[in-house]
N, C-alpha and C positions, 0 to 999 in steps of 0.2 A: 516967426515961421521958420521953420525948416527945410532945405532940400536936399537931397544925397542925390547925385550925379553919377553912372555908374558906367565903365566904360572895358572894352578890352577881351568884351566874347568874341564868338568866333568859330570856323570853322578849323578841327584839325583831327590828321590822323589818331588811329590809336598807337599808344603809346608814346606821343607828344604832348608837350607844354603848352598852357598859356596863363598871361596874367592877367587879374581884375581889378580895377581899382574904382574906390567907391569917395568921393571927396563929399562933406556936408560943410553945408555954409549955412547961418542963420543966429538962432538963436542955441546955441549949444554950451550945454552943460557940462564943465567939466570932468566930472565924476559920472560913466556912461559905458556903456558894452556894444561893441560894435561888430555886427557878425555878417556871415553870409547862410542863406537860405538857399533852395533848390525846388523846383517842382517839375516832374516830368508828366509828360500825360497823362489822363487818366489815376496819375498820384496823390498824395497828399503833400504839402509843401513841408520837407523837412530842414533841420540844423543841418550846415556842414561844418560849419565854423566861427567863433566866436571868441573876441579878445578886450576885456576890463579895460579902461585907461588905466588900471594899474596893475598890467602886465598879465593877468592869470590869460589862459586860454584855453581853449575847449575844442575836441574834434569829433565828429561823428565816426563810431569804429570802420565805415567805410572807406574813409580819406586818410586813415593814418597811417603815416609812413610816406605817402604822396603829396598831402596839398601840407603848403605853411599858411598861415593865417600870419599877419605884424601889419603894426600900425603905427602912424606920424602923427602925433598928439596935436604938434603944435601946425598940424597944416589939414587937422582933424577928415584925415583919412586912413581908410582900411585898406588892405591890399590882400589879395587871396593869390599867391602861385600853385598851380594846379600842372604834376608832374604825372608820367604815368598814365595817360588817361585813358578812360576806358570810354567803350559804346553804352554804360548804363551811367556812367559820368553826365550820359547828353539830359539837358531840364533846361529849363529859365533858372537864373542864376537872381536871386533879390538882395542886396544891401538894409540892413536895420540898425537905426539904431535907436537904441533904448536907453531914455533918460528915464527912467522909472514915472512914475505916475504923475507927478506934481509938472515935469519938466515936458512927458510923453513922448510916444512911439513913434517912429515915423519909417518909411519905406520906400527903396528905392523903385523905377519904373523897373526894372527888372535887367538882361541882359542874356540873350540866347547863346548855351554851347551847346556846339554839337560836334560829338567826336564818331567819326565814320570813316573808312576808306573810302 
């Protein structure tokens, strides 16, 4: 079995920081993509971010330029810094990771930001 533990939302102004960090422990597959998702009300849950254990990374045109996506392989965690933040920033924040089919999906409980004055 697998867990992703996800920690680090929170409330913050606009145009401030925060970090997320998503640790999995279980039965984990080396070779794996480990990203973050988002859902805000009434939305569809999209990609924001996604990074290979070997190195490639991916970002949704909304967060580029503001959030980093990196990852500790060997302490198999994901970390989303999210700079710049906006009031359409605010969703549940989900952790996944994907060991492809054989190995399976699995997802975090989630983590609320909300960026407001």
């Amino acid at each position: 079995q697998v867990q992703l533990v996800e920690s680090g939302g929170g409330l913050v102004q606009p145009g401030g920081s925060l970090r997320l960090s998503c640790a999995a422990s279980g039965s984990i597959f080396r070779f794996n993509t480990m990203g973050w998702y988002r859902q805000a009300p009434g939305k569809q849950r999209e990609l924001v971010a996604s990074a290979t254990s070997g190195g490639s990374v991916n970002y949704a045109d909304s967060v580029k330029g503001r959030f980093t996506i990196s990852r500790d392989n060997d302490k198999n965690t994901v970390y989303l810094v999210m700079k710049a933040l906006k009031p359409e920033d605010t969703a549940v924040y989900y952790c996944k990771l994907d060991q492809g089919v054989f190995w399976g999906v699995y997802w975090g409980q989630g983590t609320q930001v909300t960026v407001s004055s």
